[in-house]
C-alpha positions in Angstrom: 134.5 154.7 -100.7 134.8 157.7 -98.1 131.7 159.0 -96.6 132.6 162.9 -96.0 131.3 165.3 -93.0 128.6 166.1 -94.8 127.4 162.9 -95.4 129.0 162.9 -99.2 130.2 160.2 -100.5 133.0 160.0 -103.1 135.5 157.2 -104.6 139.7 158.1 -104.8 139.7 157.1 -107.7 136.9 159.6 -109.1 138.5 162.5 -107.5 142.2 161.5 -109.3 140.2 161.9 -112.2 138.4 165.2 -111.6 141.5 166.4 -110.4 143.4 165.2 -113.7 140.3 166.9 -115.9 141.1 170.2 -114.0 144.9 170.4 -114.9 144.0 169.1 -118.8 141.2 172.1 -118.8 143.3 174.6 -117.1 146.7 173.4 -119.3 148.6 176.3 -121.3 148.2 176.6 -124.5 150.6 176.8 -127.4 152.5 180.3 -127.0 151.5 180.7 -123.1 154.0 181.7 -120.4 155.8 179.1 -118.7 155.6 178.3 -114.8 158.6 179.6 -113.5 161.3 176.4 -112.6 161.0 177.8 -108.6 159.0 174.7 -107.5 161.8 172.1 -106.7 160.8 168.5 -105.6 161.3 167.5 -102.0 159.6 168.5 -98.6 159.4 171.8 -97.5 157.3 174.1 -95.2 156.4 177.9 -95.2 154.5 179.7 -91.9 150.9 181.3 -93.0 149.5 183.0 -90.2 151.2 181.7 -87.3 150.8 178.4 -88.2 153.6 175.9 -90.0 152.1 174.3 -93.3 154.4 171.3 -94.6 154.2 171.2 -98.7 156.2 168.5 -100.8 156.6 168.7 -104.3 157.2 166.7 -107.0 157.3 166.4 -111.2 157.5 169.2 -113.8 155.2 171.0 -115.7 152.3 172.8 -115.4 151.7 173.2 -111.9 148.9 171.5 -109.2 148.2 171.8 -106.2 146.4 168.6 -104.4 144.7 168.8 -101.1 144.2 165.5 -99.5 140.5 166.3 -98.6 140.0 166.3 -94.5 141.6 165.9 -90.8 143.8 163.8 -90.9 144.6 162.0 -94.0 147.9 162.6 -95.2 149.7 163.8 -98.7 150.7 160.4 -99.5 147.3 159.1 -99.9 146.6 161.6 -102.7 149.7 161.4 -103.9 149.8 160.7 -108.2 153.1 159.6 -109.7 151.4 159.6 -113.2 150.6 162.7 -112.9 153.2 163.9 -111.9 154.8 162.8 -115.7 153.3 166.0 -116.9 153.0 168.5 -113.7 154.9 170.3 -110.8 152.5 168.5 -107.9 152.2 170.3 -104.9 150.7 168.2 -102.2 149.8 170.3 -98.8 149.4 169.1 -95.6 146.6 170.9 -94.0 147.3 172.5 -90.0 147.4 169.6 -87.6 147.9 167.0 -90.5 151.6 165.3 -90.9 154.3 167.8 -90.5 152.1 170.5 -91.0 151.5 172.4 -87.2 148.8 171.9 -84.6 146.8 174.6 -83.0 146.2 174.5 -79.4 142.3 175.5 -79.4 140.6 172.8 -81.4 137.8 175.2 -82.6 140.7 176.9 -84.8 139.9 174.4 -87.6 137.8 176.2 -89.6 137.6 176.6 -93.2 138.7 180.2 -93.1 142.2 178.8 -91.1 
């Protein structure tokens, strides 16, 4: 158990499964477009406003994109080989998280960064 900022409290291995209900309700149906084959695995980074935001990626499929939740933790702790089976996962690492960038004020973390 995790107690967020707010003082919520969730289990890792309820929020695999909400995420995993989110891909099944948002998966394409017979006939849709498929996701372009652009997304390939490894490690990678791309700049957003200034700052560096490290990615990795990993399966094929449908694709999702996992957010490891808050400061500090990193991609691997979210990460969901059996997932990955059946999707293009995208982990991110928020700014000033793994290989992601840091800012130098630290009242730049805000939800809108």
């Amino acid at each position: 158990m995790r107690a967020g900022g707010n003082g919520f409290v969730y289990r890792a291995a309820s929020m695999r499964s909400l995420l995993l209900l989110c891909l099944l309700a948002s998966a394409p149906t017979a006939g849709a477009a498929r996701v372009p084959s652009g997304l390939a695995p490894g490690a990678f980074h791309v700049t957003v406003a200034g700052s560096r935001i490290a990615y990795h990626v990993a399966g094929s499929g449908p694709v999702v994109f996992v957010h490891p939740g808050g400061p500090g933790i990193e991609w691997s702790f979210v990460r969901m080989p059996g997932l990955e089976k059946f999707a293009t996962v995208v982990y991110i690492e928020p700014i000033g998280t793994g290989a992601s960038g840091r800012l130098s004020d630290p009242h730049g973390y805000t939800f809108d960064r």
